[in-house]
N, C-alpha and C positions, 0 to 999 in steps of 0.2 A: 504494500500500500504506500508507494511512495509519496513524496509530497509534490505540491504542485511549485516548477519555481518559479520565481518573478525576478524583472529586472532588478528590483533594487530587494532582494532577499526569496527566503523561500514560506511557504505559507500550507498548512493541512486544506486537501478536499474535505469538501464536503464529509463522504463516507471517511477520510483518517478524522474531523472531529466527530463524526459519530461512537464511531470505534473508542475514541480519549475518553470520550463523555462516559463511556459504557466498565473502561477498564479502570477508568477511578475510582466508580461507585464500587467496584470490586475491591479495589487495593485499600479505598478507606475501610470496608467492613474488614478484609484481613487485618488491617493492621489495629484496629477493634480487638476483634478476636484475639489478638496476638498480645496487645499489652494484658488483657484478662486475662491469660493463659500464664503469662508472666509473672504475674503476683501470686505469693502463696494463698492452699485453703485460707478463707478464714481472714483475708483483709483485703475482700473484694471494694474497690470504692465504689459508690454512689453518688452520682451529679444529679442533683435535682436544680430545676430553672423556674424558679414563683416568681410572684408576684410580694413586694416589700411590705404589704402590710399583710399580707398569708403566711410570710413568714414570721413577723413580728409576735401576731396575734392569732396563730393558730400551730404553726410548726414547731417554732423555737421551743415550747413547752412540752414539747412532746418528744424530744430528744432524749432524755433518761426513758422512752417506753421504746424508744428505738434502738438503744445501745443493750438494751434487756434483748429484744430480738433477734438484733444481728450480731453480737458478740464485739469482735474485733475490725466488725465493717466498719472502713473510713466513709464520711457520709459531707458531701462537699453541698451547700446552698450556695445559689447563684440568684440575681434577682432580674426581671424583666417586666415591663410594663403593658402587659396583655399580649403580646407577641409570641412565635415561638418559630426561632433561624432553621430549616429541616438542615442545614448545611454544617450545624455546629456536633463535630465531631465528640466533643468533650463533653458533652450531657446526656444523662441517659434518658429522662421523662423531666417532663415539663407538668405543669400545675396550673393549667389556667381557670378563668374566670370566664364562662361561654356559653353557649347555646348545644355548644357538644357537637358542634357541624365540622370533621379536620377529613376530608376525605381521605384516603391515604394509611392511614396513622388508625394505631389500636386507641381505642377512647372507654377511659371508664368513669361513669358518672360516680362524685364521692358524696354532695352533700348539694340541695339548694338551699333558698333562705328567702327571710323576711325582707321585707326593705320598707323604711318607714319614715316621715321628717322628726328629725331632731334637734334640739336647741338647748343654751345652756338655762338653770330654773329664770334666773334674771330676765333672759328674751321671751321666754314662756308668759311673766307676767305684761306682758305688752299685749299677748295674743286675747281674744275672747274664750270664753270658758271650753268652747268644744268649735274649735276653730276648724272652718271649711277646705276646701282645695282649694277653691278663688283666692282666697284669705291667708293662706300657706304661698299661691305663687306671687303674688304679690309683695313678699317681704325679701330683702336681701338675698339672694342664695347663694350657695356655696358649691362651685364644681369642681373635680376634677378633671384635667384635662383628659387624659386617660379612659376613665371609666365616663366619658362627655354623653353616653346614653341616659346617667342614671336620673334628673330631672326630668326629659322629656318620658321616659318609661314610665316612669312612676306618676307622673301625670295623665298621660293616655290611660293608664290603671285604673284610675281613679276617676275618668269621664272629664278630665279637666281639659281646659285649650295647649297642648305645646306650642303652642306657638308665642305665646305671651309674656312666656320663661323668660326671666334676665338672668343674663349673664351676668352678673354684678361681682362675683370675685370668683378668678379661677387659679387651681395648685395646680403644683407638677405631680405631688404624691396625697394621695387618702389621708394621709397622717397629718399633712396642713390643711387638710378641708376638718376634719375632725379638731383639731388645735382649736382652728379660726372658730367652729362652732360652740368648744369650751368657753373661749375668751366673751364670748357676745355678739359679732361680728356678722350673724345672722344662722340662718337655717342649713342642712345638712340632708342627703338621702342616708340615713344609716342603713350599715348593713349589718343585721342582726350579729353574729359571730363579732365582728371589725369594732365594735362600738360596744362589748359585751364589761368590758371594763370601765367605761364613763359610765354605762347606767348603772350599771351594779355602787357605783360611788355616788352615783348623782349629780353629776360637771355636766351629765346628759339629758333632759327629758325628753323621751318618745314621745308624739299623735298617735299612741298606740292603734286611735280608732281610724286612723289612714294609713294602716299596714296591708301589703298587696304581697303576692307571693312574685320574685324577681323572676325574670322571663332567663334568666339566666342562672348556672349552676359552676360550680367547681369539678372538674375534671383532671385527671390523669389522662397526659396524652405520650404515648410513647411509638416509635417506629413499630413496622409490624415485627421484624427482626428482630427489638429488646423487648419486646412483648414474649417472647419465648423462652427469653433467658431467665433460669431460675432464680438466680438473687435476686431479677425483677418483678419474677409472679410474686415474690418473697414480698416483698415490697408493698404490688399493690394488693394482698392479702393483708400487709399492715395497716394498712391506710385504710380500706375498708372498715379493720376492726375499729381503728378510734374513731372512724366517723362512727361507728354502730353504739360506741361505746361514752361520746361526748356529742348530743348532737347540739349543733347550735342555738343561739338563743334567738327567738323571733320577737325581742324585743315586748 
């Protein structure tokens, strides 16, 4: 399959990049294979790729029930902002936040959740006693850029107009729309689990009565190739358990 040449250098056909394109995907799963193979029993690593507030507020704590499981497993957290690169050699399953649509890719549903407006007690006393949708999008909000569905969602839920939604402050991270909502700053979508510590203290009050169920859930997405690998059934048999075994707060 030679190459094609050109005057000013030489360049792959068509079919030579087909061929590249075909024995890459080969050579990265070898050499996959090949560094696992390499490591002894028993300190297989684990790359997981969440999202910073999944980790914060849902994973991190559950580290002493994972080192119970896996022994001497090295267990590596990486974070990303709703995405997931199929190109990125060095991870093994990803943790998103979705609809569960990854055509491709092994997908296991772990947990959905509530989603509700939230404010700190101070902004609450501004509201009326049992305050409406209209009445909710009308005040300050609070978005993330990231997760920029969660106002309009939660709106359409509830029979309200999206379109009417201000943008009136937006974060890069959950954890500044959350802050901004402790401080006074205005209103919040919480998400049950993500927010299970400001209500639990009280920095947070729910609309509990404009709770909607989120059109979206937490999934395990992994290749269909690390879907077969034991220390990753291992895995999302773990994760299973603690969803089964903590489920979230619906606020």
């Amino acid at each position: 399959m030679p190459p094609a040449r050109r005057s000013n250098g030489v360049a792959l056909t068509s079919a030579g990049r087909d061929y590249a394109g075909k024995v890459g995907g080969i050579l990265r799963e070898l050499r996959t294979a090949t560094d696992r193979a390499r490591r002894p029993s028993g300190e297989r690593a684990i790359a997981i790729s969440t999202l910073p507030i999944f980790s914060e507020r849902w994973l991190y704590r559950r580290i002493p029930s994972f080192r119970q499981a896996f022994d001497r497993a090295e267990l590596r957290i990486e974070a990303h902002n709703g995405e997931h690169d199929a190109d990125r050699e060095d991870v093994d399953a990803w943790i998103l936040y979705s609809k569960g649509q990854h055509p491709g890719y092994s997908v296991t549903r772990l947990f959905g959740e509530e989603v509700f407006p939230v404010c700190s007690p101070q902004f609450r006393e501004t509201l009326s006693a049992r305050p409406g949708a209209d009445e909710v999008i009308g005040q300050p909000l609070l978005h993330d850029i990231y997760w920029d569905t969660d106002w309009p969602d939660w709106a359409r839920a509830v029979g309200a107009t999206a379109g009417e939604l201000a943008a009136n402050m937006r974060f890069a991270l959950y954890t500044g729309v959350i802050q901004a909502a402790v401080d006074g700053m205005g209103m919040a979508v919480g998400h049950g689990e993500m927010v299970a510590r400001e209500l639990a203290t009280g920095k947070l009050v729910p609309l509990a009565h404009l709770s909607v169920a989120s059109g979206k859930s937490y999934h395990l997405v992994m290749t269909a190739s690390s879907a077969n690998d034991p220390t990753l059934v291992r895995l999302k048999e773990w994760l299973l358990h603690e969803c089964s075994g903590g489920k979230p707060s619906n606020g």
